[in-house]
C-alpha positions as CSV (number, residue, x, y, z in Angstrom):
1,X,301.0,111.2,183.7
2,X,300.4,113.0,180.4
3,X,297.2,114.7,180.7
4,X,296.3,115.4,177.1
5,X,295.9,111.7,176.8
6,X,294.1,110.9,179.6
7,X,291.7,114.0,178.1
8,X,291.6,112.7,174.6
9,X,290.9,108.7,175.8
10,X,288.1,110.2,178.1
11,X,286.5,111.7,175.4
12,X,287.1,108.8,173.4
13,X,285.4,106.7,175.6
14,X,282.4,109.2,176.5
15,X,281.8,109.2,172.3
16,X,281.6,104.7,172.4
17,X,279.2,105.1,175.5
18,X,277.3,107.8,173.8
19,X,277.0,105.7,170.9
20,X,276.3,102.2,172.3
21,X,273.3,103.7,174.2
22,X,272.0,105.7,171.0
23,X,272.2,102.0,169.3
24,X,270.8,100.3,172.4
25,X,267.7,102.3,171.8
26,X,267.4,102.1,168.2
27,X,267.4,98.4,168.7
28,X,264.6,98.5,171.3
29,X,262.5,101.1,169.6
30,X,262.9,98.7,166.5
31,X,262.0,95.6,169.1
32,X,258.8,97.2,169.9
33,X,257.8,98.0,166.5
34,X,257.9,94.2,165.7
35,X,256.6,93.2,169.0
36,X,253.5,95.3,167.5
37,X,253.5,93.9,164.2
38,X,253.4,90.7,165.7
39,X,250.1,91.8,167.9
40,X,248.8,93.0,164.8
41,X,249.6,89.8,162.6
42,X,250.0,86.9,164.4
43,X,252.1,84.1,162.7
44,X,250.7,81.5,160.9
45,X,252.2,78.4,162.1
46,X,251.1,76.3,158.9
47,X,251.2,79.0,156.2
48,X,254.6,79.5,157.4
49,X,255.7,76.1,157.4
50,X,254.3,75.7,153.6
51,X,256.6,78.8,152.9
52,X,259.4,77.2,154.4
53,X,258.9,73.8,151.9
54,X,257.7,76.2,148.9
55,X,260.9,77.9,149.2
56,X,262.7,73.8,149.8
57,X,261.0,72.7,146.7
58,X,262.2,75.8,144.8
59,X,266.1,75.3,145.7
60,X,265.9,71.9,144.7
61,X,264.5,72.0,141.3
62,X,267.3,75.1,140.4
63,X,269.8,72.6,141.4
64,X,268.5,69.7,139.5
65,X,269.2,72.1,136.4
């Protein structure tokens, strides 16, 4: 067995687990933040509905150009 490389893939492997669990809680701190936005500003179900055809309405009339 060549020790150098079983050394250099451990390390290897500690930096991608070091790494997916520094992403993991970006991701959840960034969760929570928009769970609280949400709290703050609750959706609109009808205002965001007339967004969604305003913006329709808009894409159809640039392609009718």
């Amino acid at each position: 067995m060549n020790v150098p490389f079983v050394i250099i893939c451990f390390g290897i492997i500690a930096l991608l687990i070091y790494s997916a669990v520094r992403l993991s809680r970006r991701i959840n701190e960034r969760l929570a933040e928009l769970d609280a936005e949400r709290e703050r500003n609750p959706l609109d179900p009808f205002s965001a509905l007339m967004e969604l055809y305003r913006l329709q309405e808009e894409r159809k009339r640039g392609r009718g150009r």
